[in-house]
MMTF fields as JSON, N, C-alpha, C and O atoms, coordinates in Angstrom:
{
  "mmtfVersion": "1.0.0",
  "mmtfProducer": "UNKNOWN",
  "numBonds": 279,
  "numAtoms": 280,
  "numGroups": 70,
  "numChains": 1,
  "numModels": 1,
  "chainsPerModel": [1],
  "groupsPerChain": [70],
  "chainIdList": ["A"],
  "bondAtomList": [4, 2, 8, 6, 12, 10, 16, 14, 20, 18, 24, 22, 28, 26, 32, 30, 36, 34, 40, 38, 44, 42, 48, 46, 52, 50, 56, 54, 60, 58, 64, 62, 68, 66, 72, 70, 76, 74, 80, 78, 84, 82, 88, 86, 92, 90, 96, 94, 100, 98, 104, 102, 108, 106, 112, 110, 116, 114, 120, 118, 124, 122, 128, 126, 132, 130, 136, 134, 140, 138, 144, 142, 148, 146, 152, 150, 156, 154, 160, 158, 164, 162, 168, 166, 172, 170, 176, 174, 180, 178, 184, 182, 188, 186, 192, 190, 196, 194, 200, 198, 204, 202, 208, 206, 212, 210, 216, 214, 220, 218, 224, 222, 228, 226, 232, 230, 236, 234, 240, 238, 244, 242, 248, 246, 252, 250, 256, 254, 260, 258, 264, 262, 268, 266, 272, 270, 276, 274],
  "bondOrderList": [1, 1, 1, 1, 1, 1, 1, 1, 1, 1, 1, 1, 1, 1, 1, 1, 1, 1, 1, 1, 1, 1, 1, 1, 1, 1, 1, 1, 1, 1, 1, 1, 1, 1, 1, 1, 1, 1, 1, 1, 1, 1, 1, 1, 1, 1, 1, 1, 1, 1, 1, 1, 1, 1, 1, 1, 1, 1, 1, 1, 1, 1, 1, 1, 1, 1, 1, 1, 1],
  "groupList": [{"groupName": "UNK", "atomNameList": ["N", "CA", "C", "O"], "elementList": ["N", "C", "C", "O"], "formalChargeList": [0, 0, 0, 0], "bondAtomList": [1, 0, 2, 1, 3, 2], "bondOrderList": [1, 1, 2], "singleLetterCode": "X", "chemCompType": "L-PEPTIDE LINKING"}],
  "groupTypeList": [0, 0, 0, 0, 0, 0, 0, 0, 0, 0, 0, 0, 0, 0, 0, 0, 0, 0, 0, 0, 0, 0, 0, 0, 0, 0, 0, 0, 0, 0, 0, 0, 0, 0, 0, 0, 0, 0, 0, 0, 0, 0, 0, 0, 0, 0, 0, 0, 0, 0, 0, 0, 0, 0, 0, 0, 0, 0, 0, 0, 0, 0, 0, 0, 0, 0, 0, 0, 0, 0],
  "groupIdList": [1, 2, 3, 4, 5, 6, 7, 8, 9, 10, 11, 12, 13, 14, 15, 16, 17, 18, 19, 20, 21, 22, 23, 24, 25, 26, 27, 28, 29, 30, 31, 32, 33, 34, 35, 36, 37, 38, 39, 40, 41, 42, 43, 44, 45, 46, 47, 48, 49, 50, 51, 52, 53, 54, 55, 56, 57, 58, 59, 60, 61, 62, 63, 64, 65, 66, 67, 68, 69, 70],
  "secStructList": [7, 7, 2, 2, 2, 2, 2, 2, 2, 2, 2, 2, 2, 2, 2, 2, 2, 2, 2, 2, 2, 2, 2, 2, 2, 2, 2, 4, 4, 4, 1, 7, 7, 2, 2, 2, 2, 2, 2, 2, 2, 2, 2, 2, 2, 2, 2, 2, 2, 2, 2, 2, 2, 2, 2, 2, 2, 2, 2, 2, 2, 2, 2, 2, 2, 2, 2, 2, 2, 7],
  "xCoordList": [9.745, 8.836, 8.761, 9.667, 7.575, 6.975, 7.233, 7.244, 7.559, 6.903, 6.113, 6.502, 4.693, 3.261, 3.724, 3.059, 4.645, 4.747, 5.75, 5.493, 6.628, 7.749, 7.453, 8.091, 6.484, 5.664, 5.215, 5.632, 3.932, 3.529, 4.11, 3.79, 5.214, 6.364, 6.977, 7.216, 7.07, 8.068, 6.248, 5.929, 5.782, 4.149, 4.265, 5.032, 3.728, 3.937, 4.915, 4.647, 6.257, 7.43, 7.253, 7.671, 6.502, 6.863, 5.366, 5.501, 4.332, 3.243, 4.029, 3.91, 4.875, 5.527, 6.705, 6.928, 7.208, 7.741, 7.486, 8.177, 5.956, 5.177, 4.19, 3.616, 4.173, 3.132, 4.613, 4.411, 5.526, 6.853, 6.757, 6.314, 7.312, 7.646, 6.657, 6.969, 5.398, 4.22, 4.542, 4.167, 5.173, 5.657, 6.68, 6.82, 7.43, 8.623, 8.369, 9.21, 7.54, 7.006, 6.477, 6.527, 5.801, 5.545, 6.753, 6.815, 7.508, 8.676, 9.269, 9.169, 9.747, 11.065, 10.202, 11.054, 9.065, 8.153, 8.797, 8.819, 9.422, 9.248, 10.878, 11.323, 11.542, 13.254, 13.694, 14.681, 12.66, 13.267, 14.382, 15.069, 15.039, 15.829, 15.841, 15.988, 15.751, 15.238, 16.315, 15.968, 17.306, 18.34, 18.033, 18.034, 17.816, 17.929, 16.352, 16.513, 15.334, 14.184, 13.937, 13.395, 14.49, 14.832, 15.386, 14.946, 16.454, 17.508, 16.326, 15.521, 16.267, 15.161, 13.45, 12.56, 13.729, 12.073, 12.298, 11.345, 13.538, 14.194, 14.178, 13.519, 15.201, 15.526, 14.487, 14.505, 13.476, 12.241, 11.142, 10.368, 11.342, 10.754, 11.745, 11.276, 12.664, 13.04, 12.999, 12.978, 12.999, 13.107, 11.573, 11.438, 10.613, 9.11, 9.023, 8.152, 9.997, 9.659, 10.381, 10.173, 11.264, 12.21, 11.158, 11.119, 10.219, 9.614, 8.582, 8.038, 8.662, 6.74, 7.418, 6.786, 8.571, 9.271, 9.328, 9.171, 9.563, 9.826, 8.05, 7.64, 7.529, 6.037, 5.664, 5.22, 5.916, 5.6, 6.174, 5.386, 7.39, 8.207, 7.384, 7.371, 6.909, 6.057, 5.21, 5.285, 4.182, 2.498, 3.21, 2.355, 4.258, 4.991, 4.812, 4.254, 5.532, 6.123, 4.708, 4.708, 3.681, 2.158, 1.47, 0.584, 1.694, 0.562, 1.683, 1.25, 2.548, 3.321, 2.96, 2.18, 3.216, 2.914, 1.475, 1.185, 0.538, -1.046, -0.805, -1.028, -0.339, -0.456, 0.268, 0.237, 0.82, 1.629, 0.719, 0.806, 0.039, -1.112, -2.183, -2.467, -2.651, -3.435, -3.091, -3.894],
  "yCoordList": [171.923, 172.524, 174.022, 174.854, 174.161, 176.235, 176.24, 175.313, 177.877, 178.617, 178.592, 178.805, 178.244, 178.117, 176.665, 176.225, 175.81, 174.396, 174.978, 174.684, 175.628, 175.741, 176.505, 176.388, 177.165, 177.954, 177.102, 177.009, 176.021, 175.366, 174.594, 174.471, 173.79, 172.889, 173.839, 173.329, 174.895, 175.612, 175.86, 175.701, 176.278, 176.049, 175.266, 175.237, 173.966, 172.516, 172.564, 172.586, 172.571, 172.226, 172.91, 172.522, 174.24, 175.392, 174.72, 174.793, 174.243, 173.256, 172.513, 172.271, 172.091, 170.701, 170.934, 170.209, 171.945, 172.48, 173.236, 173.284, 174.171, 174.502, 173.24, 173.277, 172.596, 171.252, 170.589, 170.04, 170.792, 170.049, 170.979, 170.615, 172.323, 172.802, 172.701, 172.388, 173.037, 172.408, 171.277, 171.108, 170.561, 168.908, 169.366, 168.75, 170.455, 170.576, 171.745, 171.967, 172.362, 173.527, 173.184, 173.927, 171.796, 171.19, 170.148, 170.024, 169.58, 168.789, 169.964, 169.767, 170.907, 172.168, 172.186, 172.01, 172.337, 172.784, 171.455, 171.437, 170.121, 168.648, 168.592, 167.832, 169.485, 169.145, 169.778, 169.457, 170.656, 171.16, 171.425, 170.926, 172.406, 173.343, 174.496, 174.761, 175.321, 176.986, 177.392, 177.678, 177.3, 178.09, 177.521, 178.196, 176.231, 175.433, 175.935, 176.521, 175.694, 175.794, 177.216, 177.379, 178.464, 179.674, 179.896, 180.7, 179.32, 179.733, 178.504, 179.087, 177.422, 176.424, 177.424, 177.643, 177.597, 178.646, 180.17, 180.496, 181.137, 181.65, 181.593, 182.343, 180.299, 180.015, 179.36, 179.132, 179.172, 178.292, 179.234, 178.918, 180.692, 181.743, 182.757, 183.493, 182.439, 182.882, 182.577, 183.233, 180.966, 180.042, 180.724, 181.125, 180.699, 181.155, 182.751, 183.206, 183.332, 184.547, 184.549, 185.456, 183.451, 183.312, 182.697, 183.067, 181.57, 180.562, 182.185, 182.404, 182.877, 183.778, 184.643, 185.401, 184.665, 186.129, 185.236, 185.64, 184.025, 183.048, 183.077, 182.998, 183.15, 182.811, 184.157, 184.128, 185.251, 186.752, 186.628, 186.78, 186.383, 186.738, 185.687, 185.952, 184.766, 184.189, 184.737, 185.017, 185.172, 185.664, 186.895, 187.124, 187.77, 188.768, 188.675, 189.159, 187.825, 187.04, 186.479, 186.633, 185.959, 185.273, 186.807, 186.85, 187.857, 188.867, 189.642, 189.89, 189.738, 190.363, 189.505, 189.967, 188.61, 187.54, 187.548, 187.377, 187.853, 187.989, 189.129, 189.023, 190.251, 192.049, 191.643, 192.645, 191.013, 190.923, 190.368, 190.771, 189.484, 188.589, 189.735, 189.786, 190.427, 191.516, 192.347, 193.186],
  "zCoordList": [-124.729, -123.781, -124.121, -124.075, -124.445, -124.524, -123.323, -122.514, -123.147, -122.236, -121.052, -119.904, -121.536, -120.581, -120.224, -119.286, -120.679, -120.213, -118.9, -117.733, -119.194, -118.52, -117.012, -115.965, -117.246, -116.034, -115.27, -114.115, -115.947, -114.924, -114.25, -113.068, -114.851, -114.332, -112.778, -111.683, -113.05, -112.14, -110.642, -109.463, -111.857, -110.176, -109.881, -108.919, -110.302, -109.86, -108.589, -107.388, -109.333, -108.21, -107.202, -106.112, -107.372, -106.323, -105.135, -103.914, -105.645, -104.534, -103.9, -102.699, -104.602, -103.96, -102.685, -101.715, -103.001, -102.089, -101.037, -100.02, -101.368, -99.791, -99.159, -98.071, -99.727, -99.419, -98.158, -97.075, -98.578, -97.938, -96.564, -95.475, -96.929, -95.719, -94.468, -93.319, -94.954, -93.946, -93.198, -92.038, -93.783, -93.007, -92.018, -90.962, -92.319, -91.41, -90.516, -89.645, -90.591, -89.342, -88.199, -87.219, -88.19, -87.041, -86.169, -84.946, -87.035, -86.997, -85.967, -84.756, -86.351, -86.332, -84.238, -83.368, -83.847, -82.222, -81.44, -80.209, -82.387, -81.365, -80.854, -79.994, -81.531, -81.616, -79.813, -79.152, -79.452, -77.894, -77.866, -76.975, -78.936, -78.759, -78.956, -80.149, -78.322, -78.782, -80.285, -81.431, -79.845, -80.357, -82.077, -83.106, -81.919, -82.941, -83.978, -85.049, -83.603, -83.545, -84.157, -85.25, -83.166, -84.527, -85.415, -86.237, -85.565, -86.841, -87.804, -88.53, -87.801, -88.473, -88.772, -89.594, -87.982, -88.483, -89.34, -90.048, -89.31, -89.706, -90.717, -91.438, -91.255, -92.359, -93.473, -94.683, -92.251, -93.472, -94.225, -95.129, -93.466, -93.305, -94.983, -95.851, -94.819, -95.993, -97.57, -98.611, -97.111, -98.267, -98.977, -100.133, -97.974, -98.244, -98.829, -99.57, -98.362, -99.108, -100.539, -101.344, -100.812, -101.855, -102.985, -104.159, -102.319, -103.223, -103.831, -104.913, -102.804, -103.279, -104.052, -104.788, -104.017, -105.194, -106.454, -107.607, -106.088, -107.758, -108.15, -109.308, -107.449, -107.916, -108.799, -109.947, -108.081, -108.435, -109.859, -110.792, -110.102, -110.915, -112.283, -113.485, -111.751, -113.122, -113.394, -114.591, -112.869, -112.649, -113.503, -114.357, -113.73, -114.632, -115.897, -116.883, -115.481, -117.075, -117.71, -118.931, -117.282, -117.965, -118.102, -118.955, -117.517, -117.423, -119.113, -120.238, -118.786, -120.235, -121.165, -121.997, -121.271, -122.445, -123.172, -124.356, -121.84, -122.06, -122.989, -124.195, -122.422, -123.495, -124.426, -125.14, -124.891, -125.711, -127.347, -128.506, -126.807, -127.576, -127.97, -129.167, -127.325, -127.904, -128.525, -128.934]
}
């Protein structure tokens, strides 16, 4: 596997995993526990800023690679 294979593999997974959490943001409102319900929204809230820094960190790496070719 190149590179540009290895990127999209990691996009791919990274759809697959906000396509998921969507499933569990509505789940997290039915559980009727506050306490529970924030630390769960919290934590799903991070994972999301974690997935968008892995995303950033590719869109890097393809924009260097682009200057690199010229």
């Amino acid at each position: 596997m190149d590179r540009p294979e290895a990127i999209q593999q990691i996009r791919d997974a990274c759809k697959i995993i906000v396509q998921q959490f969507m499933k569990i943001h509505p789940a997290v409102r039915q559980l009727n526990h506050q306490e529970t319900q924030d630390e769960l929204l919290k934590t799903l809230h991070q994972l999301t800023v974690e997935l968008e820094t892995l995303k950033k960190k590719l869109g890097k790496l393809e924009r260097d690679d682009a200057s690199t070719v010229l």
